[in-house]
N, C-alpha and C positions, 0 to 999 in steps of 0.2 A: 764263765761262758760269755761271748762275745752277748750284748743287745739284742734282744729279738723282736722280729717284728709279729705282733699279735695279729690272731686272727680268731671269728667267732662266727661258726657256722650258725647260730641259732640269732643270729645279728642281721640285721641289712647290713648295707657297704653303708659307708659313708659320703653323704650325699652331698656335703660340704666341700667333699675333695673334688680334682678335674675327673670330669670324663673322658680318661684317657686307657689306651690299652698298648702293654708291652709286653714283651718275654725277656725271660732273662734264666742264664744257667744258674743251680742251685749253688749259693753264698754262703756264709755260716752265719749270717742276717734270718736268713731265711727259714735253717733248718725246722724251727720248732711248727711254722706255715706248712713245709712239707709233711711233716710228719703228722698234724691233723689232715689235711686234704687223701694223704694215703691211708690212712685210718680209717678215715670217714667210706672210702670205698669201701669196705667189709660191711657197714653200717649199712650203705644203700645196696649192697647182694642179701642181707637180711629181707631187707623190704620186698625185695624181687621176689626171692626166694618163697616168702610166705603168700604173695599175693600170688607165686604160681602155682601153689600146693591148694588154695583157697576155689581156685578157680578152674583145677585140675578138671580133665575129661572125667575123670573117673568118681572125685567130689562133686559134681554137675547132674552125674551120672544119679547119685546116690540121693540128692538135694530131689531131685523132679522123681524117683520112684516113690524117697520116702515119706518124702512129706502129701501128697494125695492119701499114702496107706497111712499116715501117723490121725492125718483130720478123718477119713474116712472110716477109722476105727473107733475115734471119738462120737462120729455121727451115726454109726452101725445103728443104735436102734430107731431110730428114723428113717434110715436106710430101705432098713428089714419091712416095714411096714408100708411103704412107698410103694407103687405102682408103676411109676413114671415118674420123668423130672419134674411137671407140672404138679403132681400132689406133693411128690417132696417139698418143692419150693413154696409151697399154700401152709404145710404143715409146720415148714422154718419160721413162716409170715404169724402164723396163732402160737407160735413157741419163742417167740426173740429172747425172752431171757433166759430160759435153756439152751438157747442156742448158742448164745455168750460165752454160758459158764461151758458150753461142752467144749469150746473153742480156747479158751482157756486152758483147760484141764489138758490140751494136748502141746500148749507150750512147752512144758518141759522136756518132753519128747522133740519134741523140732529142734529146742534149745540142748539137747544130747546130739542130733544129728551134725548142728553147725557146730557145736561145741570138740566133736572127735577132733574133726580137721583144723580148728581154730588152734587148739594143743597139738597134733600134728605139727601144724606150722610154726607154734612159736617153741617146742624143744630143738627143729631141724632150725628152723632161723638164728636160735642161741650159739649154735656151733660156730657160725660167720658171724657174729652181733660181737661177743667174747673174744675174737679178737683185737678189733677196734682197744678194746677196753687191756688186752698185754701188750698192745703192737712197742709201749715203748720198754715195760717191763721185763717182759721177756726177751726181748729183743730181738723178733722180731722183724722191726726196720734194717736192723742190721743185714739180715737178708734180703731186703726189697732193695737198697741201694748200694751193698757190695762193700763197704767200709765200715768203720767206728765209727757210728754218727753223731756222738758225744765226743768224742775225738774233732770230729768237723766241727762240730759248733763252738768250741775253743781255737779254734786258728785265726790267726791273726795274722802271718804272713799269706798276702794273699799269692805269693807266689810258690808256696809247700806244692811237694807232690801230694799233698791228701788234699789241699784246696783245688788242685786242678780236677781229682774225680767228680768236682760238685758241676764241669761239663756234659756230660751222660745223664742230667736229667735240666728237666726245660720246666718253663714256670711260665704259667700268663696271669697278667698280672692286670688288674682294672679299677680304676679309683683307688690308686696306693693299696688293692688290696689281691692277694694270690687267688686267684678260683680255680686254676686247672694245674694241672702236672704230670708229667709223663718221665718215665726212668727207664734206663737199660743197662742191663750188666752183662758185661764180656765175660765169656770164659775163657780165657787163658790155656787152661789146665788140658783141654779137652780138643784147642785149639791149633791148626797149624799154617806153615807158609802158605796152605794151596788152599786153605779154609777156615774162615775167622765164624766162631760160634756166637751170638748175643740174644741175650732174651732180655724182653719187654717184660720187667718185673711190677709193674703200674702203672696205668693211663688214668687218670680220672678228673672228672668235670664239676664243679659244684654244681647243685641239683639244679638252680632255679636259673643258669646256664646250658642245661644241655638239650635244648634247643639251637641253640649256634653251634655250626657245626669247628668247636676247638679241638675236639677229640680226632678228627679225620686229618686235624693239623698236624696233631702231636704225633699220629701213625706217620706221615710224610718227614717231621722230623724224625722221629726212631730211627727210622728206612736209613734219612740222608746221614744221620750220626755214626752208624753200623759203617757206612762206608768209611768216611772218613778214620775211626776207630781201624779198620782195616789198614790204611795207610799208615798212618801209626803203628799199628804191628808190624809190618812192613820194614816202616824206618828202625824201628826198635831190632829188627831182627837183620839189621844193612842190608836189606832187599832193596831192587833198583823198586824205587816205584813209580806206580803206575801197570804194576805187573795187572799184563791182560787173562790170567787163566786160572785166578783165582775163583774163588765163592764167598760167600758167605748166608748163613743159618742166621736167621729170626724166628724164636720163637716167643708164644704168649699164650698164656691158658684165659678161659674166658669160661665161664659156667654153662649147658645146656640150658636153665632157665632165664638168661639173659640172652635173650634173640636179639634185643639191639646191638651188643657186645659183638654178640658171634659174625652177625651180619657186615658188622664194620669190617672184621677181620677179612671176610670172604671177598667182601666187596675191592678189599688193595691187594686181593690176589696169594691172600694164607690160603694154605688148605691141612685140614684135618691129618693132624698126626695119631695122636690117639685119645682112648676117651678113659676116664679112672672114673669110680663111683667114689671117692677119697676128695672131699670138699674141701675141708682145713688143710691149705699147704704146708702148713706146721706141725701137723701130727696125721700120723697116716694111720691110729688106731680105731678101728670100727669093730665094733662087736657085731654078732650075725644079726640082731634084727636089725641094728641099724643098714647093716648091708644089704636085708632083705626088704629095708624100705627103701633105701635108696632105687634099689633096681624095680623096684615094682611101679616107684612113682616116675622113674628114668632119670633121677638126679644125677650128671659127672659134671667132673672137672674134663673141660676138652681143651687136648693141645694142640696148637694150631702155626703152621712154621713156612715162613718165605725164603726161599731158597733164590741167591740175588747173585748173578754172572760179574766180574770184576771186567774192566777194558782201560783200553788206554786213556780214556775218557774219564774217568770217574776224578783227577785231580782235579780237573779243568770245572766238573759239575759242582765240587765240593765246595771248590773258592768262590763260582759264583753262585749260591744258593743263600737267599737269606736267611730260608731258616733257621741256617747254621749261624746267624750272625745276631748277635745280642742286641737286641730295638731300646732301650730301655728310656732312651730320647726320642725313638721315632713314636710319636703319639698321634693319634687321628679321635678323630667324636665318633662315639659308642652311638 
């Protein structure tokens, strides 16, 4: 296996190197980088996933009914003999350490309450967490970027057709180190002269980056990639190019409980294809209650597709678009 260059989510960058920012197509230098930052996505839809179940309407719901009945049952017989809130509160005043221990004694109960949804959250969160942890064993990756990816990480001529696919995914790169990544795989198979198919098999941004907007970058390169990918089919298939009456299909699945995710999508003009209750794009087995949790908390998979007119234009935009062009010299201060 060629060299790789390490990367360590749970690390700062290193502060010793420039601060400088590039991109660059995926390398077989690289591969072992991509495949933690795509990894690490399933990792942060964990995170989502649980803090939206945590915080659900309906866990909210449950938090503010049950907890006044959980205390107010522990307090019933002070309750019961109370008048008004004025002697309630007189009689709490001549009882403080009964009133501790009665406050107490209803912990458990409160700590059942947050406890349902806390385990809720973390069996639904394992399903996305678990795969981080097969993305390379199982492989996975193999499906997020369309080839051998152990195959790629062995190449050494950088001129192979299996080095050229490492094209189709884009890398940003800061203080010699990868934080963001985005990938697309053509379908071929499904594809024709008059309509080139691609899906956004991963976008994702290191956490304590996504705040800069790199991700709305990467959506602008996908878009520009898909075209050019289109000419290429084109040539491949001795079409004149520049054919004006083509299409091309972008799609990308994004979760219902990432509203940033979705939003991005809607915002460059996806729109909703359709919605699965089937989370793990790896296995689509769900037993009924998981089905029936899913739909009752409104957990899918939503897929989301841009439908993109071909012209005579599109060589003219392709050659001159940076995105499309490898910065990996052009540096500026972070």
């Amino acid at each position: 296996m060629v060299a790789q260059k390490e990367i360590d989510l749970n690390s700062p960058l290193n502060a010793d190197a420039p601060a400088s920012l590039s991109k660059t197509s995926l390398t077989p230098e690289l591969t072992n980088a991509a495949l933690v930052l795509h990894g690490d996505n399933f990792k942060q839809s964990q995170a989502k996933l649980s803090r939206y179940i945590l915080v659900h309407p309906i866990a909210i719901t449950l938090y503010t009914v049950a907890c006044p009945l959980v205390i107010a049952r522990s307090l019933w017989d002070y309750i019961e003999i109370s008048d008004n809130l004025i002697e309630f509160y007189q009689i709490l005043m001549r009882n403080k350490t009964d009133f501790v221990f009665c406050l107490f004694s209803a912990l458990p109960m409160l700590a059942a309450v947050f406890g349902c949804f806390g385990m809720l959250a973390y069996i639904l969160g394992d399903e996305l967490g678990s795969i981080t942890n097969k993305f390379i064993a199982q492989r996975y990756c193999d499906h997020v970027f369309g080839f051998d990816v152990k195959k790629f990480a062995n190449v050494i001529d950088g001129n192979s057709s299996l080095a050229a696919l490492g094209k189709n995914t884009e890398i940003v790169v800061y203080r010699d180190s990868p934080i963001a990544i985005a990938t697309i795989k053509p379908d071929y198979e499904q594809s024709t002269k008059d309509n080139l198919i691609v899906k956004i098999t991963g976008i994702h941004v290191r956490k304590v980056f996504q705040k800069v907007d790199f991700d709305q970058m990467l959506i602008e390169w996908a878009v520009l990639r898909s075209r050019e990918l289109y000419q290429e089919y084109l040539k491949s298939k001795k079409i004149t190019s520049g054919k004006t009456n083509g299409s091309i299909l972008i799609t990308m699945d994004a979760y219902s409980f990432d509203k940033q995710g979705e939003n991005l999508l809607i915002k460059n003009g996806f729109k909703l294809l359709n919605k699965s209750i089937v989370l793990n794009p790896y296995d689509s087995k769900l037993n009924k209650l998981q089905k029936s949790i899913h739909q009752f908390l409104g957990l899918t998979k939503d897929s989301f597709g841009l439908l993109l007119t071909t012209d005579s234009e599109d060589v003219e935009l392709i050659k001159d678009s940076s995105l499309l062009r490898n910065e990996n010299s052009a540096k500026r201060r972070a």
